[in-house]
matplotlib code that plots the C-alpha trace (Angstrom):
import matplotlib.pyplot as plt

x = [-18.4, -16.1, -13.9, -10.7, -12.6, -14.2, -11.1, -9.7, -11.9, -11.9, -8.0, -8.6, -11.2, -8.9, -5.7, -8.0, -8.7, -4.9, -3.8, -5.7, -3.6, -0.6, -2.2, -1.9, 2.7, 2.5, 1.7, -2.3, -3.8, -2.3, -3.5, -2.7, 0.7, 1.9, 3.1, 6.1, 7.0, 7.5, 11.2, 11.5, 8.9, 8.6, 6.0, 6.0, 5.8, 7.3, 5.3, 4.1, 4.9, 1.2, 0.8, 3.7, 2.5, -1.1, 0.6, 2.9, 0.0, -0.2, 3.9, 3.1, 0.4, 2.8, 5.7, 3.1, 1.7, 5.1, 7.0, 10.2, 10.1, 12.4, 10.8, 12.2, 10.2, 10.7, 10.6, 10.7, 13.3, 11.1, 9.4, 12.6, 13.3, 9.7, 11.1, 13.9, 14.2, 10.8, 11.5, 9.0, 11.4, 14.0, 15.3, 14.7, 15.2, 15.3, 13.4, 14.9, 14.4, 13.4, 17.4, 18.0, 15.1, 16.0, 19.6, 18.3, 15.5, 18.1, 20.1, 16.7, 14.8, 11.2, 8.9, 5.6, 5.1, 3.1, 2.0, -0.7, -1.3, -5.1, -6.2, -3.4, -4.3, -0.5, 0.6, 4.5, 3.8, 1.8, 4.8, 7.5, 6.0, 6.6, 10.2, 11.0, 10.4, 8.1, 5.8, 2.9, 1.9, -1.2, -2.5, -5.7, -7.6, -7.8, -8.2, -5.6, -3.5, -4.5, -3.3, 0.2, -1.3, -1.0, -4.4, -8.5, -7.4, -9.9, -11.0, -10.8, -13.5, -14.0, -16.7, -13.8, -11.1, -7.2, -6.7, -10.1, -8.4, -5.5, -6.8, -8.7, -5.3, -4.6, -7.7, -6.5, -3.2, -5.6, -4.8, -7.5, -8.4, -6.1, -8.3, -8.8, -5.8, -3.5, -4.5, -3.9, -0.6, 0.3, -0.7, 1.9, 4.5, 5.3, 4.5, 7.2, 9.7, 12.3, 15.8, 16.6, 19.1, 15.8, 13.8, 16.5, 16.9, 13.2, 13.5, 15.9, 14.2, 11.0, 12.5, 11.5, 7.8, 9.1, 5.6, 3.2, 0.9, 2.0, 0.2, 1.8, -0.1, 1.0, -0.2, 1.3, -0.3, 0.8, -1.9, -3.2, -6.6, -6.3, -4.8, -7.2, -5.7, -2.4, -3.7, -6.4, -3.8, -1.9, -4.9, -5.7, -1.9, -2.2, -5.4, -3.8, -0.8, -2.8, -5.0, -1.6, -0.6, 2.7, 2.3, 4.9, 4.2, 5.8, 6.2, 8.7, 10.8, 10.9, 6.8, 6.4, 9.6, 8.2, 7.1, 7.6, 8.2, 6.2, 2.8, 3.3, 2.4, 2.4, 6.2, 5.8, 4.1, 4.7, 7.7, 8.3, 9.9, 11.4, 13.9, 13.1, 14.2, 11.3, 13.0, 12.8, 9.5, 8.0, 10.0, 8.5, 5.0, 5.5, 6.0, 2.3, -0.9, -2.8, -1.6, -4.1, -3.3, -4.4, -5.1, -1.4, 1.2, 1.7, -2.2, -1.5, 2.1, 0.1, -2.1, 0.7, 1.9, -1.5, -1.1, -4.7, -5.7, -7.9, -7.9, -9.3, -10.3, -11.0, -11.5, -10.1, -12.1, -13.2, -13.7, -10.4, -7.9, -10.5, -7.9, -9.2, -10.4, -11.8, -8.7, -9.0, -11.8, -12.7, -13.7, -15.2, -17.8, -19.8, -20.6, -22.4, -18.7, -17.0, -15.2, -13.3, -9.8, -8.7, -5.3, -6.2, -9.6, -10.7, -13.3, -11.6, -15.0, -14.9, -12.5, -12.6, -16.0, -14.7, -13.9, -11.4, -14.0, -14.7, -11.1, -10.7, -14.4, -13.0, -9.4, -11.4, -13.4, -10.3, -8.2, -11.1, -11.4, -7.9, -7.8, -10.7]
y = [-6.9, -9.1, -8.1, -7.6, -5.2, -2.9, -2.8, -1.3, 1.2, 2.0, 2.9, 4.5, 7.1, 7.7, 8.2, 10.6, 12.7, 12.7, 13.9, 16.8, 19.1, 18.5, 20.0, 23.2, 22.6, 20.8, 24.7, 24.4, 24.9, 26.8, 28.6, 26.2, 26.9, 29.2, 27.2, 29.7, 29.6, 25.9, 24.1, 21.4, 18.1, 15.3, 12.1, 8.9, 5.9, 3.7, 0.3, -2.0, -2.3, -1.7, 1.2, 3.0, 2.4, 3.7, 7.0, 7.8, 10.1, 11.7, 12.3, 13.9, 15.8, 17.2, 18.1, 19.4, 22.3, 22.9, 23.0, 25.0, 22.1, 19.2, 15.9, 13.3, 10.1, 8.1, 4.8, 1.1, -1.5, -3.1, -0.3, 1.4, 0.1, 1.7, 4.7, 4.5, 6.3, 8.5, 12.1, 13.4, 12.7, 14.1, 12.0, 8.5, 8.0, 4.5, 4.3, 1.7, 3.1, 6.0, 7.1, 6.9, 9.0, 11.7, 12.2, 12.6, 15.3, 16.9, 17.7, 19.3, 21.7, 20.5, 23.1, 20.4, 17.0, 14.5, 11.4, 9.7, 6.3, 6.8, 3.1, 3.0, 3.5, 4.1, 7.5, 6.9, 8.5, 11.3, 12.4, 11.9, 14.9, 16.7, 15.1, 15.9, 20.3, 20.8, 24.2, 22.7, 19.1, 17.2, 13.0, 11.7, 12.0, 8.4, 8.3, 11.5, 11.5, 14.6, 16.7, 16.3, 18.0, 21.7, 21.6, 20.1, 16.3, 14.5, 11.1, 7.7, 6.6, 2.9, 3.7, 6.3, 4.8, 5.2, 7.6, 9.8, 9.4, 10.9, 13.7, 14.3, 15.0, 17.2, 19.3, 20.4, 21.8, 23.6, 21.4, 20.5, 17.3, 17.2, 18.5, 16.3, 18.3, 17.3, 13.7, 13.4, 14.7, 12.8, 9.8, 9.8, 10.1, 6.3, 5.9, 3.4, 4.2, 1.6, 1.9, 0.5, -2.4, -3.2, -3.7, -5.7, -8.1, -8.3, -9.2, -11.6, -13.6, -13.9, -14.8, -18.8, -17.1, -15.3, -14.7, -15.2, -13.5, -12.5, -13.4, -13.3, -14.8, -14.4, -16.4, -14.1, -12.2, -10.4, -12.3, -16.0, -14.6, -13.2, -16.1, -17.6, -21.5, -22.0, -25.2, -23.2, -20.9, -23.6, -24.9, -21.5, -21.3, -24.9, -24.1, -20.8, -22.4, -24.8, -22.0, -20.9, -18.1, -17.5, -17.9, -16.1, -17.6, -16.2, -18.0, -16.5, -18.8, -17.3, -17.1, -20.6, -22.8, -25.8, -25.0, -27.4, -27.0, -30.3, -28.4, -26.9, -29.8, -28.2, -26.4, -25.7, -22.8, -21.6, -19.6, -20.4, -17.8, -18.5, -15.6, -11.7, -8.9, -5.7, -4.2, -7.0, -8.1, -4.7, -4.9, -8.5, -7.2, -4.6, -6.7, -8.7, -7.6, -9.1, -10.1, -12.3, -12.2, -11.6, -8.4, -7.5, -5.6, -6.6, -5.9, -2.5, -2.3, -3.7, -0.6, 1.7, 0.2, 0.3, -3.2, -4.9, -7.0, -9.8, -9.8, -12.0, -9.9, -11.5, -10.3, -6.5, -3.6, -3.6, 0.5, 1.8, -1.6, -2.0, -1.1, 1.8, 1.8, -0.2, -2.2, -4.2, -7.1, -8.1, -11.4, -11.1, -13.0, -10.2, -12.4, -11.5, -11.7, -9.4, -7.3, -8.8, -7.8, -11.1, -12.0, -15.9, -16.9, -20.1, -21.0, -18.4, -19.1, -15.8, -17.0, -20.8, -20.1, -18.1, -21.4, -21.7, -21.4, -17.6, -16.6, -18.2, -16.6, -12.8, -13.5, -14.1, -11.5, -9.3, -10.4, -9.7, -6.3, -5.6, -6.9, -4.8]
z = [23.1, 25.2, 28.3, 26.0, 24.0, 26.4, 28.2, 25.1, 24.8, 28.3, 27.5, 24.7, 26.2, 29.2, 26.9, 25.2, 27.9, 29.5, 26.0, 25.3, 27.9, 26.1, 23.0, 24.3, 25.1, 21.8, 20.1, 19.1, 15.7, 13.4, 9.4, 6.8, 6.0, 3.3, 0.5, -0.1, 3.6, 3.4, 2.7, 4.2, 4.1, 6.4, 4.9, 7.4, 5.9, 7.5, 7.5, 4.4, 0.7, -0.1, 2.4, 0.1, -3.4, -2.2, -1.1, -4.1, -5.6, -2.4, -2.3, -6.0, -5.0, -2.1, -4.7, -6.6, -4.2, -2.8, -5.7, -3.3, -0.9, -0.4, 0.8, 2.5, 3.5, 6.2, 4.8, 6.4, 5.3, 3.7, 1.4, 1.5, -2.1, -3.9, -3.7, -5.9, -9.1, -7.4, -8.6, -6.5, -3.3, -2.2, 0.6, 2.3, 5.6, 6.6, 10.0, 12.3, 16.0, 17.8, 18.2, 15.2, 13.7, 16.6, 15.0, 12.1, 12.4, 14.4, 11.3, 9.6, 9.9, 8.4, 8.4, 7.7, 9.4, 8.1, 9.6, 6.9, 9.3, 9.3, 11.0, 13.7, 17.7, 18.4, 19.5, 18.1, 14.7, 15.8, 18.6, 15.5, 13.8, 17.0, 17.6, 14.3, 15.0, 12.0, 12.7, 10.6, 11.6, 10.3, 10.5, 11.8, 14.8, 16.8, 20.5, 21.6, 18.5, 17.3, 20.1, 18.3, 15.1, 14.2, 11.5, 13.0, 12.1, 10.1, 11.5, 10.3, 7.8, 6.7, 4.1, 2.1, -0.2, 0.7, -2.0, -0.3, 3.0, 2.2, 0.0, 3.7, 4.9, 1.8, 2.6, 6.1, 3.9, 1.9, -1.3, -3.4, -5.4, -8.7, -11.6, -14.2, -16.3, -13.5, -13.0, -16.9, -17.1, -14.0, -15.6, -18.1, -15.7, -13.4, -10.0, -9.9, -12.5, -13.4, -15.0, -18.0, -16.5, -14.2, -17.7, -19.1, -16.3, -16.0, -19.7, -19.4, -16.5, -18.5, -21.7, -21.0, -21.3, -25.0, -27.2, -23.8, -22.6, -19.7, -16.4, -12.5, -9.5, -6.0, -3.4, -0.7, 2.2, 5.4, 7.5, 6.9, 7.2, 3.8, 1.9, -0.4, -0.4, -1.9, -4.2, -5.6, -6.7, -8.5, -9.9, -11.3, -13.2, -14.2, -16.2, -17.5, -19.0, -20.4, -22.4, -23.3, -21.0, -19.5, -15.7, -13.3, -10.2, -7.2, -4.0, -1.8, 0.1, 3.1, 2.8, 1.4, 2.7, 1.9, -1.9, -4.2, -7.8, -8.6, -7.1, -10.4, -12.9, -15.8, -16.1, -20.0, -19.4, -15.7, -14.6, -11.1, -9.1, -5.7, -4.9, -6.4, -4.8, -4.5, -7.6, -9.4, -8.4, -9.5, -12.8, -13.7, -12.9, -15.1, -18.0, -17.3, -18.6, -15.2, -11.7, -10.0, -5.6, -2.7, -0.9, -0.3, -1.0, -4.7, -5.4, -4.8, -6.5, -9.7, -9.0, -8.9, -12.2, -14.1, -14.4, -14.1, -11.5, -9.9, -6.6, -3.1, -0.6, 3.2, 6.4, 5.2, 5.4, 2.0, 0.6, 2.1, 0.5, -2.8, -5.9, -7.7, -11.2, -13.8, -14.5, -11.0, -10.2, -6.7, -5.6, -1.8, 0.3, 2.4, 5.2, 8.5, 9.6, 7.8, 8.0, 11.2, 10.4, 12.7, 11.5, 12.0, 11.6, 12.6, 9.6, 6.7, 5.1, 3.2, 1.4, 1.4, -0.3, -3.6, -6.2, -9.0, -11.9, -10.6, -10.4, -13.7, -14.9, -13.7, -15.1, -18.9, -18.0, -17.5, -20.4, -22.7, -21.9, -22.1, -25.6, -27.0]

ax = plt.figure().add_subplot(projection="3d")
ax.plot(x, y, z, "-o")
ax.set_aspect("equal")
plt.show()
């Protein structure tokens, strides 16, 4: 452990301690809440894209055991846009400063806090739920943050799954696991609903693909740690047009300026994609029987849209950010290394070691069971 390091946890254990008194001002532990008792629901979320999609079921599950309740989200600009269409919310709240996010709470009365950032050190989310009133407040316990919590906060656990993580959270509410009943009629309703102008324009933007197979790759990822290398990924749609594929290729410009169309040799069969809004991003995807990416946020919007995947996962933990279900492949490299969670690596071997001819071996793989 190096200096930087143990300093940290030297602040972390001190913060700990300096909290706990304010547990007591902050009101203590509380029964779970009576479900008839509560009106008014406050879900954080405001960070990433993927962070969102993964907690849709949970927003269900919510609407689901407080059927009386309205719930209101805070959301991030960026995510903001997931939401839309969601019957399961209420109300989005567009978090962009503490002042803000104090006049509104002010003109609430929330009756249950939640703050569902299970891997985060900082104390801001924990002290909204307090800021914002609610009686009932629940997250995770991470050096102090739980002092801000009305329920015994569960801890952070690398070896559960999002989904298990939150349903953690759930428990402390006294909400069970859906039962399989639940899950099934659930699944016939969309996490990310679209309207019918978003289908047609999704339509029309794929139309140069008409009679494809329908296949999007997205080279895109928050950190360059967990960007397998962008040639590899035009390699991969070169091959795939060629086997006769439509390829949707997404590269953002404001991700990859310097992108240029002739990377792509093979244009009779690849849709290049420079500019999509979130909306229409999601809408494409729905329309494609396999997304191949990164670990990033749309892996985990292709989750939310049953959409199957192949995905290259890095330096993240792997069980918590691992898509659920049999639709989804991982390629990973579990080096004596990993998982660092360095946002820059120096040698990216984890990922520099996974080839073209496995992506393309997992994407057959894929396709073939989808097709029988």
């Amino acid at each position: 452990m190096d200096a930087k390091q143990s300093l940290k946890k030297l602040y972390l254990a001190t913060r700990t301690l300096l909290l706990w008194p304010i547990g007591h001002l902050a009101g203590g532990f509380r029964p779970p809440p009576d479900p008839v008792a509560i009106k008014e629901i406050l879900f954080l979320r405001h960070d990433r894209i993927g962070d969102l999609a993964l907690s849709l079921p949970t927003l269900r599950r919510l609407k689901q055991a407080f059927p009386g309740a309205r719930l209101t989200v805070v959301a991030s600009p960026a995510n903001q846009d997931l939401l839309r269409h969601n019957a399961d919310v209420d109300e989005v709240f567009v978090y962009r400063g503490l002042g803000s996010y104090l006049r509104f709470v002010a003109r609430h009365h929330f009756d249950l806090a939640i703050d569902p950032f299970h891997n985060s050190h900082q104390l801001l989310p924990a002290f909204m739920t307090l800021l914002a009133g609610a009686r009932h407040r629940i997250g995770f316990a991470l050096a102090g943050r739980e002092v801000f919590f009305t329920r015994p906060a569960p801890s952070y656990d690398e070896t559960k799954s999002f989904h298990q993580l939150m349903q953690l959270l759930l428990a402390s509410l006294g909400i069970s696991e859906a039962t399989a009943k639940e899950t099934e009629k659930a699944a016939t309703i969309p996490l990310l609903p679209l309207s019918p102008t978003e289908q047609r324009e999704a339509a029309a933007m794929t139309d140069p693909l008409l009679g494809k197979q329908l296949i999007a790759i997205h080279p895109g990822a928050f950190y360059p740690s967990q960007k397998w290398p962008l040639d590899r990924f035009t390699e991969v749609a070169q091959e795939l047009s060629s086997q006769g594929f439509g390829v949707l290729f997404f590269a953002p410009t404001k991700e990859f300026p310097d992108f240029a169309p002739a990377r792509l040799k093979d244009d009779s069969g690849i849709l290049l994609i420079r500019e999509a809004s979130l909306r229409q991003c999601i809408a494409i995807l729905s329309r494609c029987e396999l997304l191949i990416c990164n670990n990033s946020g749309p892996l985990h919007l292709a989750w939310a849209l049953g959409i199957r995947t192949v995905s290259l996962m890095g330096p993240t933990v792997p069980a918590v950010w691992w898509p659920q279900g049999q639709k989804h492949k991982v390629l990973r490299r579990d080096l004596p290394c990993s998982p660092c969670n360095l946002a820059i690596c120096p040698t990216h071997d984890c990922l520099q070691n996974i080839t073209v001819a496995e992506v393309l071996s997992a994407v057959t793989n894929t396709v073939s069971e989808e097709n029988e």
